[in-house]
C-alpha positions in Angstrom: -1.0 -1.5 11.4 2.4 -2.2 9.7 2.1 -5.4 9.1 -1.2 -5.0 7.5 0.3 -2.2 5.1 3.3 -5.1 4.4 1.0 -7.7 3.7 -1.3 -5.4 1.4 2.0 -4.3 -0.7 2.9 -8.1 -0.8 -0.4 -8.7 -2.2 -0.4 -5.7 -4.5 3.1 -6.8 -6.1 1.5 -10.3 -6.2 -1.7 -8.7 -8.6 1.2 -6.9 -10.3 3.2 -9.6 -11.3 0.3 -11.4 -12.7 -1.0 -8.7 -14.8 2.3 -8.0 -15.7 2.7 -11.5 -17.4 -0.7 -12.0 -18.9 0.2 -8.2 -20.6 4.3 -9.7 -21.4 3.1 -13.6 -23.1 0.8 -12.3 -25.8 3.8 -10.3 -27.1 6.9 -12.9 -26.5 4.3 -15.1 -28.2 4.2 -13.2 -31.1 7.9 -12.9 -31.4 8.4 -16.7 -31.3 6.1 -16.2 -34.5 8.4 -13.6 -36.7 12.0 -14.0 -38.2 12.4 -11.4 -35.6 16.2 -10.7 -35.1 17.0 -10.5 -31.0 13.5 -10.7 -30.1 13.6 -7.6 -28.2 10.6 -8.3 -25.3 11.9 -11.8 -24.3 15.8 -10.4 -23.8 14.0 -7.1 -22.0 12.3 -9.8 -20.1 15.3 -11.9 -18.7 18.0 -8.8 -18.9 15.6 -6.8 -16.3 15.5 -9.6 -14.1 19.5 -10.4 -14.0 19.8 -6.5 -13.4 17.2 -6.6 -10.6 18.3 -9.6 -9.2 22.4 -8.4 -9.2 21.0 -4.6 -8.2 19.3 -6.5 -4.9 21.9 -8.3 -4.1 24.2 -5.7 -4.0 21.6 -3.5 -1.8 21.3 -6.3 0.7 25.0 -6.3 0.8 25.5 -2.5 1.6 22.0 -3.0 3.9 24.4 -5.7 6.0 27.3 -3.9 6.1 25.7 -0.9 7.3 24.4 -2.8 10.0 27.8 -4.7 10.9 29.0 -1.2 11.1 27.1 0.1 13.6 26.4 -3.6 15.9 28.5 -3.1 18.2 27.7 0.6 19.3 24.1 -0.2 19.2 24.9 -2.9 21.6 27.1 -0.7 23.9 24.1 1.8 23.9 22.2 -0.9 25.3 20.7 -2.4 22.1 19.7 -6.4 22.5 22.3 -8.5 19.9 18.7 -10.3 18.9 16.6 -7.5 17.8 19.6 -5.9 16.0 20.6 -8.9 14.0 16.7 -9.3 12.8 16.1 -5.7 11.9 19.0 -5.9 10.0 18.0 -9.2 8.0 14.8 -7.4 7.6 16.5 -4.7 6.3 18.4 -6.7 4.0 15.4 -8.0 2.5 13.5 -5.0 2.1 16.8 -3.7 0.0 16.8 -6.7 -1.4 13.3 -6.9 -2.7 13.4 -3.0 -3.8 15.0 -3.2 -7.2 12.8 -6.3 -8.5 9.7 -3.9 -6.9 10.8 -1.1 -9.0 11.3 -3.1 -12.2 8.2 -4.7 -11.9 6.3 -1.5 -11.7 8.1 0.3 -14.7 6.9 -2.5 -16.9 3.3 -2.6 -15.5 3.3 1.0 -16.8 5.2 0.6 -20.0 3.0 -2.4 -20.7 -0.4 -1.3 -19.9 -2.3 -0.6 -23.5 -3.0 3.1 -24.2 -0.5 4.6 -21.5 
């Protein structure tokens, strides 16, 4: 049952995405049209994803940490070395992908006409 739930979210962010840059090109389009100083959607556009990108890098970082922290108890408690060191690079990756998930989610509302 979990998988299926990860799968449907990876689908959903998937749709997401999509509509999120058929809603973003019509505007950076018309910016590369104007005199517009700074052209405020395309910098939004690439400074969100540096901050996302930094922001889940940094999470994946604490995630592995954490985990390193707590190995070798786990292991004396009776834990198998294998399963640990994949739930914590699944971990990783969830806190990894969390930021970009979050970003992507503000925009789709901030984008979506008459919201």
């Amino acid at each position: 049952m979990k998988t299926v739930r990860k799968k449907q979210r990876h689908v959903a962010d998937a749709q997401l995405a999509a509509m999120v840059i058929a809603m973003r090109l019509p505007v950076m389009a018309m910016e590369s049209m104007t005199d517009k100083a700074g052209r405020p959607e395309a910098n939004r556009a690439v400074s969100e994803k540096v901050a996302a990108a930094m922001d889940g890098v940094v999470q994946a970082q604490l995630s592995v940490m954490n985990s390193a922290a707590t190995f070798w108890l786990d292991v004396m408690s009776g834990k198998s070395p294998t399963s640990l060191v994949n739930a914590a690079v699944s971990k990783a990756t969830r806190a990894a992908l969390k930021p970009g998930r979050k970003t992507l989610r503000a925009n789709y509302k901030r984008l979506v006409p008459g919201a």
